[in-house]
C-alpha positions as CSV (number, residue, x, y, z in Angstrom):
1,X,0.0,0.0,0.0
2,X,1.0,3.8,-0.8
3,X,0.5,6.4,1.5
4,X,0.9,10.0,2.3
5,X,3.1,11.7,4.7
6,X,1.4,11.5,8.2
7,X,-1.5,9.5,6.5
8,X,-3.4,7.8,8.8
9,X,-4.6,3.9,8.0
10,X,-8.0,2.5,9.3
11,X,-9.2,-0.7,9.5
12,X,-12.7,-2.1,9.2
13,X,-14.8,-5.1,9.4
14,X,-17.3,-6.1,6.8
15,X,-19.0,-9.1,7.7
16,X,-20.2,-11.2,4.7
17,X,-23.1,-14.0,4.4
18,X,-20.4,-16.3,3.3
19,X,-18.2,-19.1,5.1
20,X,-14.8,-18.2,4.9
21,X,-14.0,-20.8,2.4
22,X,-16.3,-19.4,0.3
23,X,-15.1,-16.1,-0.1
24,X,-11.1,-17.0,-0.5
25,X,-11.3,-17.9,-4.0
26,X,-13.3,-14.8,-4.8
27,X,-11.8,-12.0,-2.5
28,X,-9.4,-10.7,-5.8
29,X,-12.7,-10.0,-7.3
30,X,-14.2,-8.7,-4.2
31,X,-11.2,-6.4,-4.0
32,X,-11.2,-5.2,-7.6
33,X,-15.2,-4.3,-7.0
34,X,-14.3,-2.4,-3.7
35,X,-11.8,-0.6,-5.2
36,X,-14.1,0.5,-8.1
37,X,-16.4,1.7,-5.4
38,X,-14.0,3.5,-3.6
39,X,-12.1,4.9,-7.3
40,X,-8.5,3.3,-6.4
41,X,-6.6,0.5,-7.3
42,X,-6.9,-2.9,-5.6
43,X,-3.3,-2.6,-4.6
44,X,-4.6,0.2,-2.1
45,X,-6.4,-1.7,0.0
46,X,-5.1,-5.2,2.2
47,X,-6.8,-7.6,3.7
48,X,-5.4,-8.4,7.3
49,X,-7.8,-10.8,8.5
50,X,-10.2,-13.1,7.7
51,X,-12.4,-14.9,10.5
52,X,-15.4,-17.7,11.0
53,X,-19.2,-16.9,11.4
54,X,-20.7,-14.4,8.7
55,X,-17.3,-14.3,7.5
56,X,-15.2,-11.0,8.9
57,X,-12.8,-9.3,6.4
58,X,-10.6,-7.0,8.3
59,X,-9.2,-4.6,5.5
60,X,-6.8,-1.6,6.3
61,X,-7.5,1.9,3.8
62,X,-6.9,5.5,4.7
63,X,-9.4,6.3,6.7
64,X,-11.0,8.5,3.7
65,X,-12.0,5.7,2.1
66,X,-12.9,3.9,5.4
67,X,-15.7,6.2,5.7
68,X,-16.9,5.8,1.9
69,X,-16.6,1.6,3.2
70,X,-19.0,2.0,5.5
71,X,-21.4,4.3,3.8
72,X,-21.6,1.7,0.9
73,X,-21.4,-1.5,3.1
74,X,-24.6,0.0,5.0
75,X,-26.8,0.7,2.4
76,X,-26.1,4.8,2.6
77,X,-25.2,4.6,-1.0
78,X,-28.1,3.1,-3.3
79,X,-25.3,3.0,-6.5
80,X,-23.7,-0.4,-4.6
81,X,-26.6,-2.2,-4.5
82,X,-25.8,-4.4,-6.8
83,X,-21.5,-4.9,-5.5
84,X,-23.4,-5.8,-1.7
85,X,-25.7,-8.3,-2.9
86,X,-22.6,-10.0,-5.0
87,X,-20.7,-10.5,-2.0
88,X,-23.7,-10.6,0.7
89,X,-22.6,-8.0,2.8
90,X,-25.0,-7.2,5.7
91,X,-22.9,-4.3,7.7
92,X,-19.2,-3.0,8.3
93,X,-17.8,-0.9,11.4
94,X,-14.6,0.5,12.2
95,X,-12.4,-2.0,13.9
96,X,-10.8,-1.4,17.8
97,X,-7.5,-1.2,16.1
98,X,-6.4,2.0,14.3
99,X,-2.6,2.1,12.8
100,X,-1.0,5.6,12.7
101,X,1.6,5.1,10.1
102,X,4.7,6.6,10.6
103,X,5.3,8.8,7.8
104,X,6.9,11.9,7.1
105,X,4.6,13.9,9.4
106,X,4.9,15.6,12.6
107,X,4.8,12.6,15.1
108,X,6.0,12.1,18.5
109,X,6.4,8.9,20.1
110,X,7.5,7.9,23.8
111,X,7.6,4.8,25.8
112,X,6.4,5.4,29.8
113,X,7.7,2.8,32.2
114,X,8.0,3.0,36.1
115,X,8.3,1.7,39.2
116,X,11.4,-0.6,38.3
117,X,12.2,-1.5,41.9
118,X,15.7,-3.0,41.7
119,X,17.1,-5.2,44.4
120,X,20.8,-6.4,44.7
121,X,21.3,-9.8,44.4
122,X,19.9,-12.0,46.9
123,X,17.4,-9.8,47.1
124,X,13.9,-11.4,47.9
125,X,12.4,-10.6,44.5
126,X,15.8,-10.1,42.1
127,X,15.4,-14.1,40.6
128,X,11.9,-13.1,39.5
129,X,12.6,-9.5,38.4
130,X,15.8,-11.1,36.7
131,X,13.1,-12.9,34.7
132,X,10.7,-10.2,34.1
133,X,14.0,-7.9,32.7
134,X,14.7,-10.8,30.4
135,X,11.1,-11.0,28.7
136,X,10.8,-7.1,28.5
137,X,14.1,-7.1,26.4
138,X,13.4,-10.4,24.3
139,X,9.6,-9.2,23.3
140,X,10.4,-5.6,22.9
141,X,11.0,-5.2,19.2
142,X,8.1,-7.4,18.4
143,X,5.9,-5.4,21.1
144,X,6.7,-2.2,19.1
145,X,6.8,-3.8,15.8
146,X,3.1,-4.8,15.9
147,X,1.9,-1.3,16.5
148,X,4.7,0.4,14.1
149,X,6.1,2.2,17.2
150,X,9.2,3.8,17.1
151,X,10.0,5.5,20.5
152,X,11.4,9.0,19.9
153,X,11.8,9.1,23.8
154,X,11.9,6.9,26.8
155,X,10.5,8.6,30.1
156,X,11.2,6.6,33.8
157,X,9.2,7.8,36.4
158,X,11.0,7.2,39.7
159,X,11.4,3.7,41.9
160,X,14.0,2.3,39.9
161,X,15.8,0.8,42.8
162,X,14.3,-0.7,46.0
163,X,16.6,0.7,49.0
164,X,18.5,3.4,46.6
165,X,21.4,1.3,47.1
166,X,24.4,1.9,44.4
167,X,24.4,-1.8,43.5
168,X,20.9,-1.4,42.6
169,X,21.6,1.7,40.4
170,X,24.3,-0.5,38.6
171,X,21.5,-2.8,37.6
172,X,19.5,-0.1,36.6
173,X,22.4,1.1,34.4
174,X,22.7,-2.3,33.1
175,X,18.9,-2.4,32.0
176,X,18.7,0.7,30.4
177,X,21.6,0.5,28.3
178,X,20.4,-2.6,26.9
179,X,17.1,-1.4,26.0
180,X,18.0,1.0,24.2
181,X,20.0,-0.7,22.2
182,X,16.6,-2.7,21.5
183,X,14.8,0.7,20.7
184,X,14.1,0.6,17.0
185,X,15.5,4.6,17.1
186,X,19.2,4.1,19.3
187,X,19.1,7.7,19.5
188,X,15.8,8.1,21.3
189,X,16.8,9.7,24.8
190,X,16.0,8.0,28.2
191,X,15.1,10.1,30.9
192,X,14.5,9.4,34.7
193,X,13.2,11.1,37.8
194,X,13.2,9.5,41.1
195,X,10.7,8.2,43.5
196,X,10.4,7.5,46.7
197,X,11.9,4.4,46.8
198,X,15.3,6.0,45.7
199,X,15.8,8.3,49.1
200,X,18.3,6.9,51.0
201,X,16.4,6.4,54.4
202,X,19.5,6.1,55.9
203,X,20.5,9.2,55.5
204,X,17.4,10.5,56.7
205,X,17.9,9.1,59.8
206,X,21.2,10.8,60.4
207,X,20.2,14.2,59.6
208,X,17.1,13.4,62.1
209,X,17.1,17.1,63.4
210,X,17.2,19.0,60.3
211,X,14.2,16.1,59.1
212,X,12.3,17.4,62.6
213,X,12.7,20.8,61.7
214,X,11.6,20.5,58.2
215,X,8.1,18.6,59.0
216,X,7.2,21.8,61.6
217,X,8.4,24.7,58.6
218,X,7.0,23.5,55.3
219,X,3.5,23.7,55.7
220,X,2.8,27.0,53.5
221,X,3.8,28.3,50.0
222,X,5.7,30.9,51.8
223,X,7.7,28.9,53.9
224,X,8.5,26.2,51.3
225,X,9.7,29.4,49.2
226,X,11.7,31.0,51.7
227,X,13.6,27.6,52.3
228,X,14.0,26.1,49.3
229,X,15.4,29.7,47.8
230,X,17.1,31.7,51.0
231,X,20.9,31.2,51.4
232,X,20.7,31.2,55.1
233,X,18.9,27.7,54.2
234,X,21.2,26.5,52.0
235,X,23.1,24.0,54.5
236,X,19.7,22.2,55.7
237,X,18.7,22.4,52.3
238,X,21.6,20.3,51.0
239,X,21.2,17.9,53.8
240,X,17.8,17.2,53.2
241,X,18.5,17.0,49.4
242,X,21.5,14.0,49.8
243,X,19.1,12.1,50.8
244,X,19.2,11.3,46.8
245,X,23.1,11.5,46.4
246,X,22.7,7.6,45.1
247,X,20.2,8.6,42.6
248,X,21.7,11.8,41.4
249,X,24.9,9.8,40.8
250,X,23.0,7.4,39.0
251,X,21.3,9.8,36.8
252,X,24.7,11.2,36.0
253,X,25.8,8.2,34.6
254,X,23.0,8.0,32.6
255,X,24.1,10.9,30.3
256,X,25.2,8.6,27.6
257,X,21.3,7.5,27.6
258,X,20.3,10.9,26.6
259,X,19.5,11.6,30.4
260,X,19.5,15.2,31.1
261,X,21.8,17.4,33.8
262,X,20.3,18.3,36.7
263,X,20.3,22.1,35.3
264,X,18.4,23.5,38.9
265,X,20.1,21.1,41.7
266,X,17.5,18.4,42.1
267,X,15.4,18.5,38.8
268,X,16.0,19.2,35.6
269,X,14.4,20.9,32.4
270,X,15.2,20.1,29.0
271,X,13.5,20.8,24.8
272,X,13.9,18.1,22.4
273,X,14.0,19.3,19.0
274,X,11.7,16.9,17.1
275,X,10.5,17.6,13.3
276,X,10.0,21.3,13.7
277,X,8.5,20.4,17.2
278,X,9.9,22.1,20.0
279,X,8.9,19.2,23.2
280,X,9.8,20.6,26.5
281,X,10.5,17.8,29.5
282,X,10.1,18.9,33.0
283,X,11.5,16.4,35.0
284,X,10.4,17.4,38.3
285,X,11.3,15.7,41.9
286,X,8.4,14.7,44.4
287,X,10.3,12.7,46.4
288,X,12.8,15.4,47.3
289,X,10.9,15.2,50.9
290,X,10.2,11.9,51.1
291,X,11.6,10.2,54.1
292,X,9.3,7.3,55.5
293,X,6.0,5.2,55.7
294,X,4.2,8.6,56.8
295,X,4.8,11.0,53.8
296,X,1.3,11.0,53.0
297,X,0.5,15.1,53.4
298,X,3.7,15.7,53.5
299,X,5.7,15.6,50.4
300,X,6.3,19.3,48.3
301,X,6.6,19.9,44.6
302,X,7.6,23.9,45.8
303,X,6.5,26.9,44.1
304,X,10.3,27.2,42.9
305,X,10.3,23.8,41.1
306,X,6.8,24.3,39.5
307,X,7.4,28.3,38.3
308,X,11.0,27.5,36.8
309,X,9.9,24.2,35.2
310,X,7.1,26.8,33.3
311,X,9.3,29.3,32.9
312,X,12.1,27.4,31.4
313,X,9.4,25.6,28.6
314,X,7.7,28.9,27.9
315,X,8.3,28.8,24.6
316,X,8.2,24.9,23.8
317,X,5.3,23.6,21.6
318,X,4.2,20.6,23.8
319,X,4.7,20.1,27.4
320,X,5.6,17.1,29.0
321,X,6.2,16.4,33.2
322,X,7.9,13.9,34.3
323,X,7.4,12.8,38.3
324,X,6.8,9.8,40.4
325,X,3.8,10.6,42.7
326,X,0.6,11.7,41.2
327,X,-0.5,15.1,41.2
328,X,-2.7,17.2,43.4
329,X,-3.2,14.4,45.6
330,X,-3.4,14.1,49.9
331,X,0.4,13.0,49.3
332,X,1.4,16.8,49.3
333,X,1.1,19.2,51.8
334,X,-2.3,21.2,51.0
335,X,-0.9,24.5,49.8
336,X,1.1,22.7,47.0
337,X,-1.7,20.8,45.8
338,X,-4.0,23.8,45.5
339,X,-0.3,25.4,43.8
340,X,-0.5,22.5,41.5
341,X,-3.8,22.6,40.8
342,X,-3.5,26.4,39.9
343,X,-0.2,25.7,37.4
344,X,0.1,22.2,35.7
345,X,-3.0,22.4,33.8
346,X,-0.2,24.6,31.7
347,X,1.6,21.7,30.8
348,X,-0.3,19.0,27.8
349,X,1.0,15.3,29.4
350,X,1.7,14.4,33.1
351,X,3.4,11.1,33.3
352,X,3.8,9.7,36.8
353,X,3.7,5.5,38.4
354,X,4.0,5.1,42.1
355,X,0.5,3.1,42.7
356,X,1.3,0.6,40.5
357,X,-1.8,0.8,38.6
358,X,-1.8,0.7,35.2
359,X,-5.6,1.5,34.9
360,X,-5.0,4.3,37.7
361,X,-6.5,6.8,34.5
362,X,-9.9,5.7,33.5
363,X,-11.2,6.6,29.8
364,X,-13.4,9.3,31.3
365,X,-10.5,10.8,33.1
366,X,-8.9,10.9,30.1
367,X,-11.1,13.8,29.1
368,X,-11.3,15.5,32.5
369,X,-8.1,18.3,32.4
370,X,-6.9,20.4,30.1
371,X,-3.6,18.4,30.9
372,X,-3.6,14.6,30.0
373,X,-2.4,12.3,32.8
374,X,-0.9,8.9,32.2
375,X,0.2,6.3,35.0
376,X,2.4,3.4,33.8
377,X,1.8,0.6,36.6
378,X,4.8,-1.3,37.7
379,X,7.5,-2.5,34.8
380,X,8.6,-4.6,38.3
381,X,7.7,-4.8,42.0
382,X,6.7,-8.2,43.9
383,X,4.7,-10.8,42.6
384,X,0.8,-9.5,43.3
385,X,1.3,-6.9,41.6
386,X,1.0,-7.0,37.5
387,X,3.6,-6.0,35.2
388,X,2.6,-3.2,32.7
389,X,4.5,-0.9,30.8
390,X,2.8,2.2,28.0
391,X,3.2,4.5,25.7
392,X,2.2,7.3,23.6
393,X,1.8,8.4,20.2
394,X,1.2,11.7,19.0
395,X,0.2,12.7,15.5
396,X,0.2,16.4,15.4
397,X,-0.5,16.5,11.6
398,X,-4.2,15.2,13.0
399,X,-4.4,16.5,16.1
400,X,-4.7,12.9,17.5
401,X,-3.1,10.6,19.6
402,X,-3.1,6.9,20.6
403,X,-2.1,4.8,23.9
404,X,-1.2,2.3,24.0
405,X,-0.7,-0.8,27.0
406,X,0.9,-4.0,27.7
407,X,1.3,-6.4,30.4
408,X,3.3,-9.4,31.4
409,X,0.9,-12.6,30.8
410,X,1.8,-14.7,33.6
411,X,0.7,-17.6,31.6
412,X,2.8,-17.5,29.2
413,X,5.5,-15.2,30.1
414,X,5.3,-12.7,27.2
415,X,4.4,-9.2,26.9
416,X,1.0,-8.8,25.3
417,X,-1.3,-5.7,24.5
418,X,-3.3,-5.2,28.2
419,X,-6.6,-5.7,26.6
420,X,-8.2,-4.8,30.5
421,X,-7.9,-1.4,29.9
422,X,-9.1,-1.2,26.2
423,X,-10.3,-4.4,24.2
424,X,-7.9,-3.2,21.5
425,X,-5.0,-2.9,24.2
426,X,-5.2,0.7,22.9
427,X,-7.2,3.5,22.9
428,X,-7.1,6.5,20.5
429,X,-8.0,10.5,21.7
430,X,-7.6,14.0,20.6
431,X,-5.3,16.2,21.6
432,X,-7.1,18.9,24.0
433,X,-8.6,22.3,22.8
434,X,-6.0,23.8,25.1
435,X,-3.0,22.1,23.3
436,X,-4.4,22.7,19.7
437,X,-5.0,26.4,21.0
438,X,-1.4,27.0,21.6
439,X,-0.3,25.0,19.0
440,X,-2.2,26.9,16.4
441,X,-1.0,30.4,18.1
442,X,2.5,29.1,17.5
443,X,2.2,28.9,13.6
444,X,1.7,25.1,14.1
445,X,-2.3,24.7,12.7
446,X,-3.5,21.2,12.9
């Protein structure tokens, strides 16, 4: 098949009053008379599927055509009269699955995983995460392959080791090298951010006072400002912040990954220049205050982090933000999440794990913010929980965009499309009217 730049493929059904053995030995002819219904050549259209009952012919056209298919196929155009009683066909409809070709266009692709949790060996769960690491690499190319996903970017979203331990991190290191030389674009970066799981408890412990002192002072906007900007803070403020040393010198030696600097101390901003895209990455840190089992209503974004994250993207064309915890949620202390609330609707994608639910954002959610919010589940934790891993793909040149899921099949120890979130194991959306407004004010119409 031919296509445009940035066209975008459909597939429908037709079902047919004919057994499938039946119809084999005629579908050139029933492709020839399509086409002549649709004026293009046979070669335009392909048959991916054929299945049992009223016989199901899956084709895949541009989605023009699609739409003439199932005007004609449901008796909306009286001139095919005559091609649907030929080849009995009682209906057609739009199949689950929709393929956005790569092309030429203005796409953007990223892969969202999180919640890695590696343990050193002898670890209670590192034999079966050992396992899980292996089947993630193995069925990679053929888990983006189906879909036609290339990856222009790989986003981690905190937990990657268990106890922040560096032995952990050199796992971690391990991993991600060798996926991304599985990514079918080498050059895609990978970027992380950490999560609670990567503060060093231990050093929170020994820096007990300055913790103490901390818990009674950051409780307002004002006070949060005042100590995460004020020199005379400076000291307790980089005391509380080595409680991620390990991670920060992990993220370091990520740089050959395409991981960012940490350009403002303990976060980072960064714009990808993407096909005349300009895709600003906030990778922010909620777990800079993260110290134990009680940080519920206690953990801060900060003003400062929020405002320079904004500031620095001002002029990107997409926004993305990278953290681990989700947003505006009783895990911050109450001034930030009405802070958030107020400023994040100003960036288009919020990508965060930490619950390890994959299904944390329901369809209807999808629609509820100007921002969209993606959870990625658990790429590893212990055993109850399931293994799940997404991604994103944007197609600008429609104003569209498609997720997609997978999970681990415990049965047979593959990666397969997570079909409880979406029959299709994907679902497709629009960008939002806030997004396309700002897009369009940039010189970049949809």
């Amino acid at each position: 098949m031919e296509t445009k730049p940035g066209e975008e493929l459909t597939e429908v059904t037709l079902i047919l009053d004919m057994h499938p053995t039946e119809f084999i030995p005629i579908r050139e002819r029933f492709l020839a008379g399509l086409a002549g219904q649709l004026r293009c050549e046979p070669g335009d259209l392909l048959i991916t599927s054929i299945r049992p009952g009223c016989t199901k012919v899956t084709i895949r056209m541009t989605s023009d055509r699609a739409v003439e298919t199932l005007a004609l196929a449901n008796a909306n155009k009286p001139e095919a009269d005559e091609f649907r009683v030929e080849f009995g066909i009682r209906s057609a409809h739009f199949s689950e699955h929709i393929v956005l070709v790569r092309r030429d266009g203005r796409e953007f692709t990223w892969m969202h995983i999180s919640d890695i949790h590696f343990e050193e060996e002898g670890g209670p769960h590192a034999a079966s995460q050992e396992r899980v690491k292996i089947a993630f690499l193995n069925d990679l190319p053929e888990v983006l392959g189906a879909d036609d996903l290339v990856p222009d970017a790989v986003f981690v979203t905190g937990d990657i080791a268990q106890r922040a331990h560096t032995v952990e991190y050199d796992k971690a290191l391990d991993f991600l090298t060798r996926l991304k030389d599985r990514l079918p674009e080498r050059s895609a970066p990978i970027m992380v951010v950490p999560g609670n799981h990567d503060v060093q408890r231990d050093v929170v412990a020994r820096h007990q006072a300055e913790e103490d002192a901390a818990l009674k002072l950051l409780i307002s906007n004002d006070s949060i400002i005042d100590y995460l900007k004020s020199k005379k803070t400076q000291q307790d403020r980089e005391r509380v912040f080595a409680r991620l040393d390990n991670f920060f010198a992990f993220a370091a030696k990520c740089a050959p990954l395409g991981q960012p600097p940490m350009n403002h101390r303990y976060f980072y901003t960064t714009e990808l220049a993407h096909k005349g895209l300009k895709i600003g990455v906030a990778g922010l840190n909620s777990a800079w205050r993260c110290s134990s089992d009680q940080d519920p209503g206690r953990l801060i974004l900060g003003v400062p982090q929020i405002d320079q994250a904004l500031q620095d993207l001002a002029a990107s064309d997409l926004r993305l933000l990278l953290l681990h915890h989700p947003v505006e949620s009783p895990w911050f202390v109450n001034e930030d999440q009405i802070y958030q609330r107020q400023q994040l609707a100003k960036f288009d994608f919020i990508l965060r794990g930490h619950e390890h639910d994959p299904h944390a954002v329901s369809l209807n959610q999808l629609h509820a913010a100007p921002s969209y919010r993606f959870a990625a589940g658990a790429l590893y934790t212990h055993e109850r929980f399931p293994k799940s891993v997404n991604a994103v793909r944007l197609n600008l040149d429609h104003g569209s965009a498609r997720l997609f899921y997978w999970r681990l099949s415990p049965a047979k120890y593959e990666w397969v499309p997570d079909v409880d979130f979406h029959r299709a194991g994907s679902v497709q959306f629009p960008l939002t009217p806030h997004s396309k407004a700002r897009l369009a004010a940039r010189g970049l119409p949809l």
